[in-house]
Phi, psi and omega in degrees: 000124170308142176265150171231124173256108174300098155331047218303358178284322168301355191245195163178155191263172194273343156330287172334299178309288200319317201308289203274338172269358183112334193235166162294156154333321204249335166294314144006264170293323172280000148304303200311293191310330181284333176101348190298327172213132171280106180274196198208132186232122188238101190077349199086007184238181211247134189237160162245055170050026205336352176269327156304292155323291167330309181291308166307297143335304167308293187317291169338290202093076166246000000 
């Protein structure tokens, strides 16, 4: 099986993301389940995007 190599300054784990954005752990996830920020699943764990975030942050004014 091909390795995918990831950048992590591009990413953020969903603490992180919950963090910068501002909101709870459990408001999080229900952005994802709503469609509102698109994640990224790896391994089982749940990832965020640094591009999601930004953009949820611009749509905010945060």
């Amino acid at each position: 099986m091909p390795k995918i190599v990831v950048d992590t300054s591009e990413i953020y784990d969903t603490n992180e993301a919950a963090h910068l954005l501002g909101i709870g752990y459990a408001t999080l996830y229900r952005w994802i389940k709503g469609g509102k920020l698109i994640p990224l699943r790896a391994g089982g764990r749940t990832l965020i995007p640094k591009s999601e975030v930004e953009r949820q942050r611009a749509n905010s004014g945060l």
